[in-house]
ZADO-1210 file (C-alpha; in nm, 4 decimals, padded with zeros to 6 digits):
<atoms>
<atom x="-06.0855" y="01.8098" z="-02.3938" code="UNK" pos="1"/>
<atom x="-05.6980" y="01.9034" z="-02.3665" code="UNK" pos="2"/>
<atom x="-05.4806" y="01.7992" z="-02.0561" code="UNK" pos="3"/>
<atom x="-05.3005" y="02.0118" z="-01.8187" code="UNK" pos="4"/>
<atom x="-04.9509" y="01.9446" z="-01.7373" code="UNK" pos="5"/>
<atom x="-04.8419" y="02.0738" z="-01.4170" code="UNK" pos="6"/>
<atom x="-04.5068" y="02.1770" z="-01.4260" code="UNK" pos="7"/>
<atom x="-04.2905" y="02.1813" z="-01.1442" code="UNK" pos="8"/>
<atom x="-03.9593" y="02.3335" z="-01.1509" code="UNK" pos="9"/>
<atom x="-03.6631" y="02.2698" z="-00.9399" code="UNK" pos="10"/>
<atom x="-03.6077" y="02.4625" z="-00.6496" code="UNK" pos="11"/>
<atom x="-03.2483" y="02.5367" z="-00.5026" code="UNK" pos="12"/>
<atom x="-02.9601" y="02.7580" z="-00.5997" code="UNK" pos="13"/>
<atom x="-02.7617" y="02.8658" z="-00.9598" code="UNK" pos="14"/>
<atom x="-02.4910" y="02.9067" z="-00.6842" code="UNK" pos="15"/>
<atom x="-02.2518" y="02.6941" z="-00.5129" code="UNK" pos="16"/>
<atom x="-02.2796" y="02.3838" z="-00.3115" code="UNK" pos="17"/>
<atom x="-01.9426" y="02.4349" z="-00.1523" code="UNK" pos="18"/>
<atom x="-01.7255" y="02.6851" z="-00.1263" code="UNK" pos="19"/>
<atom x="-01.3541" y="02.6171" z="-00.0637" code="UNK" pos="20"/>
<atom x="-01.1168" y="02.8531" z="00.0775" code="UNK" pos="21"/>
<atom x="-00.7638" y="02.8209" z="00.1666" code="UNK" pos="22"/>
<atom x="-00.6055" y="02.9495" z="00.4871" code="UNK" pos="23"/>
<atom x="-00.2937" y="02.9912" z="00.6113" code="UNK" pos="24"/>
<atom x="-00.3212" y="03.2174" z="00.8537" code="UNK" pos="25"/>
<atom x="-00.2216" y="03.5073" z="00.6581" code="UNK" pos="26"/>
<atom x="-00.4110" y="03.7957" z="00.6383" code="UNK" pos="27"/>
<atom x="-00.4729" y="03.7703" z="00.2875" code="UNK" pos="28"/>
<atom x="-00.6189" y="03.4000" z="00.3957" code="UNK" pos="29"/>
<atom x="-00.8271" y="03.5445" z="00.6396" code="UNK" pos="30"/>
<atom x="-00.9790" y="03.8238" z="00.4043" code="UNK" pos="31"/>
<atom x="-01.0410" y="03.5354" z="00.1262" code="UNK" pos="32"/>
<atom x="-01.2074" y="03.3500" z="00.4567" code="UNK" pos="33"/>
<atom x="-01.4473" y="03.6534" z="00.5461" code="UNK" pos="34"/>
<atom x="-01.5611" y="03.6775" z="00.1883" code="UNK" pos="35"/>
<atom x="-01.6221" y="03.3559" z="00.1192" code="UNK" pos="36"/>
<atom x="-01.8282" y="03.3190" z="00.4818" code="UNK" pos="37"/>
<atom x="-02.0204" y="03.5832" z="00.3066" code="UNK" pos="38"/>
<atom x="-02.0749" y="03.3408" z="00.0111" code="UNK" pos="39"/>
<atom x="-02.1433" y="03.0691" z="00.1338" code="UNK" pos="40"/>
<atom x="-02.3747" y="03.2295" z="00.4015" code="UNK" pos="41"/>
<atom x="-02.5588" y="03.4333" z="00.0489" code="UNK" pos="42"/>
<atom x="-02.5697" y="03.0784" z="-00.1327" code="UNK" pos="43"/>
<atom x="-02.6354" y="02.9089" z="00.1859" code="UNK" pos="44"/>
<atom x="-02.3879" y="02.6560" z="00.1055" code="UNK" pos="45"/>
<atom x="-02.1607" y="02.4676" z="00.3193" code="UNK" pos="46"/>
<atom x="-01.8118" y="02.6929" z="00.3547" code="UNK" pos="47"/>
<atom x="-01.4940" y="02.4432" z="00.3628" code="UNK" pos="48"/>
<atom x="-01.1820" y="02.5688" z="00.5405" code="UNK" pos="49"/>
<atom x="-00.8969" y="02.4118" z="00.3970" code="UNK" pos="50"/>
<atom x="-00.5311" y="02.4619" z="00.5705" code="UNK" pos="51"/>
<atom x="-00.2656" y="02.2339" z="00.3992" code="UNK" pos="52"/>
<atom x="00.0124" y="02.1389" z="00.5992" code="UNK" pos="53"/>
<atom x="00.3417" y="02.1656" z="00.4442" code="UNK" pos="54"/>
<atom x="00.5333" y="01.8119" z="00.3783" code="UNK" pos="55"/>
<atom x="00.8365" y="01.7865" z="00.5609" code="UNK" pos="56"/>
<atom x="01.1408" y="01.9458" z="00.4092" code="UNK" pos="57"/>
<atom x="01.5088" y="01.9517" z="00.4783" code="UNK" pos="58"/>
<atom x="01.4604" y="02.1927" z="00.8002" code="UNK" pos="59"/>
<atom x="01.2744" y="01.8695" z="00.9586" code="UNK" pos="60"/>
<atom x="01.6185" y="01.6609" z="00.9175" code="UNK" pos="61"/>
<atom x="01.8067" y="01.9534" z="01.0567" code="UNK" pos="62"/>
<atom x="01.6071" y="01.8692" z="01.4048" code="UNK" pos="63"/>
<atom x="01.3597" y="02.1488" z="01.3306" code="UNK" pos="64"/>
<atom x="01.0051" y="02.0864" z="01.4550" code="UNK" pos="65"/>
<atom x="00.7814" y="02.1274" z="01.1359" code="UNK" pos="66"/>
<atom x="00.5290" y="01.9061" z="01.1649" code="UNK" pos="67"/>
<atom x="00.4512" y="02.0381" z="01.5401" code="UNK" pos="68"/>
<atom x="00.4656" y="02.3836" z="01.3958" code="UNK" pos="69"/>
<atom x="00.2456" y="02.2972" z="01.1238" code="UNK" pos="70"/>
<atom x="00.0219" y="02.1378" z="01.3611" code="UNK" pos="71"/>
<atom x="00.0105" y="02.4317" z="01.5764" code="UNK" pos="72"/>
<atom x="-00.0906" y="02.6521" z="01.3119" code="UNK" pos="73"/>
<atom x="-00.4144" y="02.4312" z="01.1935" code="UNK" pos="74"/>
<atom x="-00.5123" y="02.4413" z="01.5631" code="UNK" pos="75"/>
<atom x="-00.5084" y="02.7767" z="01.5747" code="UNK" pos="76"/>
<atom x="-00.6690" y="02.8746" z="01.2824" code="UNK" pos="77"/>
<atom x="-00.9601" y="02.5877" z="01.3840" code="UNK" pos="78"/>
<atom x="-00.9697" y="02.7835" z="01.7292" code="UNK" pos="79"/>
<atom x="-00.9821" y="03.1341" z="01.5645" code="UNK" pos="80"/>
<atom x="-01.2361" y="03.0644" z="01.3356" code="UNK" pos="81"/>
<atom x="-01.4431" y="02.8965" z="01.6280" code="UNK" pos="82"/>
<atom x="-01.4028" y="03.2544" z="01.7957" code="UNK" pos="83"/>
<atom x="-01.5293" y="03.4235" z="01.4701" code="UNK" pos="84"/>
<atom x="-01.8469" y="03.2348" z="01.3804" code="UNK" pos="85"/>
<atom x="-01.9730" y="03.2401" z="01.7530" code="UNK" pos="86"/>
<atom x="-01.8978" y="03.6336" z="01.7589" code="UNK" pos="87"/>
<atom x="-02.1007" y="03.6511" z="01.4593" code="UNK" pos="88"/>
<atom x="-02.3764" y="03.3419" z="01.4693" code="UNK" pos="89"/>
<atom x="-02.6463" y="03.5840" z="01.5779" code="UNK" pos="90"/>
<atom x="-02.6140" y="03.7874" z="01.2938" code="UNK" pos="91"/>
<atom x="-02.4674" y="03.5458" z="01.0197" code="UNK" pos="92"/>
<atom x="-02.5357" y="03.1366" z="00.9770" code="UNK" pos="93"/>
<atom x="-02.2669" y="02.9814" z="00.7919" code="UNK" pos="94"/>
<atom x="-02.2250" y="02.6018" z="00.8089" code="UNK" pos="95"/>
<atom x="-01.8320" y="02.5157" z="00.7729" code="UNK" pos="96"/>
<atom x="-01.6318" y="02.2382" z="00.7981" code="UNK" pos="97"/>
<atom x="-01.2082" y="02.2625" z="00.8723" code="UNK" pos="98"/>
<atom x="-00.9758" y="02.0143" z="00.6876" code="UNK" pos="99"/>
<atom x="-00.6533" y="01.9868" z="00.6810" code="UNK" pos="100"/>
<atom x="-00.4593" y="01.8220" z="00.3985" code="UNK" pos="101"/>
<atom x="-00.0817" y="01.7848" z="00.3208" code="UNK" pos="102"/>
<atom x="00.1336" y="01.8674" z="00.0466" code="UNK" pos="103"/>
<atom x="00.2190" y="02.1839" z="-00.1168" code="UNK" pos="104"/>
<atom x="-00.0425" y="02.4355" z="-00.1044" code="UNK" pos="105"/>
<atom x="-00.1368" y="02.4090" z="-00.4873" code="UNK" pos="106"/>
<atom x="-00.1619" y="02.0275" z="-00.5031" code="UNK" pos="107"/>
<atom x="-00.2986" y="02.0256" z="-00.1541" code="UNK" pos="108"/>
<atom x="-00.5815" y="02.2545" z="-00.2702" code="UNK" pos="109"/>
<atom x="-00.6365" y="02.0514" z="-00.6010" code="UNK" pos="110"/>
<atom x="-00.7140" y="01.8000" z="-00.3364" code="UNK" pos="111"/>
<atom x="-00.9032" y="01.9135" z="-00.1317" code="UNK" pos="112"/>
<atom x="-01.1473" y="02.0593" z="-00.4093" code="UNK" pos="113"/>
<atom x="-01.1961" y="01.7085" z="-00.6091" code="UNK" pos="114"/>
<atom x="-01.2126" y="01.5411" z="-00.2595" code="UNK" pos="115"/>
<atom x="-01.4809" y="01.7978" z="-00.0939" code="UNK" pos="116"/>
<atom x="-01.6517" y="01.8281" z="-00.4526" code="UNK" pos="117"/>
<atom x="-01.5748" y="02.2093" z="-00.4590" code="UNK" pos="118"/>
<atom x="-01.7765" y="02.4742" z="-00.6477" code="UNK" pos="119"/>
<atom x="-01.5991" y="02.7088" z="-00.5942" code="UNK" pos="120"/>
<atom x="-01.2361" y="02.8464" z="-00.4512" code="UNK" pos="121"/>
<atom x="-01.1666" y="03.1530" z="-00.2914" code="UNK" pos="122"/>
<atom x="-00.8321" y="03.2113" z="-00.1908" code="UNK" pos="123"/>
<atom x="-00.5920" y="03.5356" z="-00.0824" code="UNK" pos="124"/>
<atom x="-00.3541" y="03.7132" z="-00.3042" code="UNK" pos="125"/>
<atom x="00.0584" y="03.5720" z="-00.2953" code="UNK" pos="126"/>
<atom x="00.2371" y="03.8649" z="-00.0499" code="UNK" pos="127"/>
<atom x="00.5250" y="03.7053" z="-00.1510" code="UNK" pos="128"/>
<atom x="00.7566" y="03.9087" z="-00.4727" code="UNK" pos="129"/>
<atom x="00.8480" y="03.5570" z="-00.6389" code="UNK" pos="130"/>
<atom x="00.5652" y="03.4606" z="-00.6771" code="UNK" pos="131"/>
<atom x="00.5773" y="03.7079" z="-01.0072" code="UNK" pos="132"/>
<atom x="00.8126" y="03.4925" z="-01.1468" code="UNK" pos="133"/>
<atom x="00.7075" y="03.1476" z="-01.0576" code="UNK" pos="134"/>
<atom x="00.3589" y="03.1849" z="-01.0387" code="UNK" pos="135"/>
<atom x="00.0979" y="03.2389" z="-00.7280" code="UNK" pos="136"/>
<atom x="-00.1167" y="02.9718" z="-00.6335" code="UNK" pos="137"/>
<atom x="-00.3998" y="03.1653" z="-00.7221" code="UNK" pos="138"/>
<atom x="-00.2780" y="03.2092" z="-01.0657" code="UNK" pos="139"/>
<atom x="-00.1735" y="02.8230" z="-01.0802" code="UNK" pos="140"/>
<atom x="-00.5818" y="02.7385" z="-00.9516" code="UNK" pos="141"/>
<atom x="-00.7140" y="03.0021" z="-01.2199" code="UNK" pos="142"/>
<atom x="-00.5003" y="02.8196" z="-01.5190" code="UNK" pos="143"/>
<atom x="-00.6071" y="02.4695" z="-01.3932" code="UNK" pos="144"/>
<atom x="-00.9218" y="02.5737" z="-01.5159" code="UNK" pos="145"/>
<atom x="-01.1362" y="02.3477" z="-01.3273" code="UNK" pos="146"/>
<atom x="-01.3487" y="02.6020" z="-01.0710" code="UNK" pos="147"/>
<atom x="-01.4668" y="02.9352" z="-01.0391" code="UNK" pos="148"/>
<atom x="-01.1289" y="03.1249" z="-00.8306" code="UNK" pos="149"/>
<atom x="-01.1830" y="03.4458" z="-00.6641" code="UNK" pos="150"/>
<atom x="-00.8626" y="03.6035" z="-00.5203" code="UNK" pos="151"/>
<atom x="-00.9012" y="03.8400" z="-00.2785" code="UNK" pos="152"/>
<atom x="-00.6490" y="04.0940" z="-00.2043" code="UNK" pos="153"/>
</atoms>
Protein backbone atom coordinates (compact mmCIF):
# COMPACT_ATOMS: atom_id res chain seq x y z
CA UNK A 1 0.00 0.00 0.00
CA UNK A 2 1.78 3.43 -1.01
CA UNK A 3 0.79 6.85 0.66
CA UNK A 4 -0.54 9.88 -0.90
CA UNK A 5 0.96 13.14 -0.20
CA UNK A 6 -1.25 15.97 -0.72
CA UNK A 7 0.50 18.78 -1.89
CA UNK A 8 -0.51 22.14 -1.34
CA UNK A 9 1.09 24.98 -2.97
CA UNK A 10 1.25 28.53 -1.97
CA UNK A 11 -1.17 30.81 -3.15
CA UNK A 12 -0.45 34.67 -3.67
CA UNK A 13 1.46 36.72 -6.17
CA UNK A 14 5.20 36.44 -8.18
CA UNK A 15 4.47 40.25 -8.02
CA UNK A 16 4.95 42.96 -5.65
CA UNK A 17 3.89 43.53 -2.14
CA UNK A 18 4.43 47.25 -2.39
CA UNK A 19 4.90 49.44 -4.85
CA UNK A 20 6.67 52.77 -4.20
CA UNK A 21 6.38 55.76 -6.24
CA UNK A 22 7.75 59.12 -5.87
CA UNK A 23 5.83 62.35 -6.40
CA UNK A 24 6.52 65.65 -6.64
CA UNK A 25 3.94 67.02 -8.23
CA UNK A 26 5.41 67.05 -11.56
CA UNK A 27 3.85 65.68 -14.32
CA UNK A 28 6.33 63.18 -14.90
CA UNK A 29 5.47 62.20 -10.98
CA UNK A 30 2.03 62.01 -11.70
CA UNK A 31 2.41 59.73 -14.92
CA UNK A 32 4.90 57.36 -12.77
CA UNK A 33 1.75 57.66 -10.10
CA UNK A 34 -1.00 56.50 -12.72
CA UNK A 35 1.13 53.59 -13.77
CA UNK A 36 2.05 52.36 -10.80
CA UNK A 37 -1.91 52.67 -9.47
CA UNK A 38 -2.21 50.38 -12.38
CA UNK A 39 0.36 48.02 -10.72
CA UNK A 40 -0.39 47.87 -7.76
CA UNK A 41 -4.18 47.63 -8.57
CA UNK A 42 -2.90 44.36 -11.32
CA UNK A 43 -0.73 42.88 -8.31
CA UNK A 44 -3.25 43.95 -5.87
CA UNK A 45 -0.64 45.27 -3.72
CA UNK A 46 -0.62 48.14 -1.47
CA UNK A 47 0.59 51.44 -3.72
CA UNK A 48 2.89 53.83 -1.42
CA UNK A 49 2.98 57.52 -2.34
CA UNK A 50 6.08 58.89 -1.28
CA UNK A 51 6.68 62.92 -1.50
CA UNK A 52 10.05 63.91 0.18
CA UNK A 53 10.27 67.21 1.46
CA UNK A 54 13.31 69.08 0.69
CA UNK A 55 15.71 69.91 3.87
CA UNK A 56 16.04 73.40 4.43
CA UNK A 57 18.62 75.21 2.39
CA UNK A 58 20.15 78.63 2.34
CA UNK A 59 16.79 80.29 0.81
CA UNK A 60 15.20 79.31 4.40
CA UNK A 61 17.95 81.69 6.18
CA UNK A 62 17.27 84.32 3.60
CA UNK A 63 13.56 84.55 5.35
CA UNK A 64 12.12 82.39 2.56
CA UNK A 65 9.26 80.11 3.62
CA UNK A 66 10.42 76.53 2.55
CA UNK A 67 9.25 74.39 4.87
CA UNK A 68 5.54 75.99 4.53
CA UNK A 69 5.99 75.66 0.83
CA UNK A 70 7.09 72.24 1.10
CA UNK A 71 4.29 71.56 3.32
CA UNK A 72 1.87 72.98 1.00
CA UNK A 73 2.89 70.90 -1.74
CA UNK A 74 2.48 67.35 0.25
CA UNK A 75 -1.02 68.62 1.09
CA UNK A 76 -1.84 69.07 -2.13
CA UNK A 77 -0.66 66.21 -3.72
CA UNK A 78 -2.48 64.09 -0.57
CA UNK A 79 -5.71 66.16 -1.62
CA UNK A 80 -5.25 65.50 -5.42
CA UNK A 81 -4.73 62.05 -5.19
CA UNK A 82 -7.85 61.82 -2.76
CA UNK A 83 -9.75 63.46 -5.84
CA UNK A 84 -8.27 60.77 -8.22
CA UNK A 85 -8.94 57.47 -6.47
CA UNK A 86 -12.62 58.52 -5.56
CA UNK A 87 -13.12 59.59 -9.39
CA UNK A 88 -11.94 56.26 -10.20
CA UNK A 89 -12.90 53.73 -7.06
CA UNK A 90 -15.83 52.37 -9.03
CA UNK A 91 -13.85 51.25 -11.71
CA UNK A 92 -10.31 50.67 -10.09
CA UNK A 93 -9.45 49.44 -6.20
CA UNK A 94 -6.11 50.45 -5.26
CA UNK A 95 -5.16 50.50 -1.56
CA UNK A 96 -2.44 53.43 -0.98
CA UNK A 97 -0.88 54.93 1.69
CA UNK A 98 0.88 58.85 1.45
CA UNK A 99 4.22 59.46 3.31
CA UNK A 100 6.17 62.05 3.42
CA UNK A 101 9.88 61.88 4.25
CA UNK A 102 12.72 64.51 4.26
CA UNK A 103 15.93 64.83 2.70
CA UNK A 104 17.01 64.94 -0.80
CA UNK A 105 14.86 63.12 -3.10
CA UNK A 106 17.41 60.17 -3.73
CA UNK A 107 18.25 59.48 -0.06
CA UNK A 108 14.71 60.32 0.87
CA UNK A 109 13.51 57.58 -1.51
CA UNK A 110 16.27 55.06 -0.32
CA UNK A 111 14.29 55.65 2.79
CA UNK A 112 11.34 55.36 2.27
CA UNK A 113 11.83 51.95 0.28
CA UNK A 114 13.92 50.06 3.22
CA UNK A 115 11.43 51.71 5.70
CA UNK A 116 8.02 50.71 3.73
CA UNK A 117 9.82 47.32 2.64
CA UNK A 118 9.45 48.31 -1.11
CA UNK A 119 9.21 45.88 -4.05
CA UNK A 120 9.27 47.88 -6.27
CA UNK A 121 9.90 51.80 -7.41
CA UNK A 122 8.34 53.59 -10.02
CA UNK A 123 9.32 56.96 -10.49
CA UNK A 124 9.10 59.88 -13.47
CA UNK A 125 11.82 60.77 -15.83
CA UNK A 126 14.41 64.07 -14.62
CA UNK A 127 12.83 67.21 -16.94
CA UNK A 128 15.62 68.85 -15.76
CA UNK A 129 19.03 69.16 -18.61
CA UNK A 130 21.65 68.61 -15.64
CA UNK A 131 20.56 65.97 -14.68
CA UNK A 132 22.69 64.48 -17.88
CA UNK A 133 25.62 65.40 -16.24
CA UNK A 134 25.08 64.68 -12.63
CA UNK A 135 22.86 61.96 -12.80
CA UNK A 136 18.80 61.62 -12.46
CA UNK A 137 17.43 60.11 -9.55
CA UNK A 138 16.09 57.49 -11.51
CA UNK A 139 19.40 56.60 -12.83
CA UNK A 140 20.97 56.98 -9.16
CA UNK A 141 17.82 54.26 -7.86
CA UNK A 142 18.60 51.94 -11.01
CA UNK A 143 22.59 51.83 -10.06
CA UNK A 144 21.77 51.29 -6.31
CA UNK A 145 20.72 48.13 -7.48
CA UNK A 146 18.51 47.19 -4.74
CA UNK A 147 14.71 47.15 -6.50
CA UNK A 148 13.04 46.70 -9.60
CA UNK A 149 12.89 50.85 -11.07
CA UNK A 150 10.55 51.67 -13.76
CA UNK A 151 10.88 55.27 -15.07
CA UNK A 152 8.22 56.56 -16.76
CA UNK A 153 8.50 59.31 -19.15
Amino acid sequence: MTEQHSHQFERGTDGPKVVLVGVDGSEPSLRAAAYAAGLARRQHALLAVVYVQPVLTAGAALGAPVAETTDEIAEDLVRYIRESSERVKDTFDVRWEFHTFRGDPYNGLVTAADELKADAVVVGASEQAGHRIVGSVAVRLVKAGRWPVTVVP
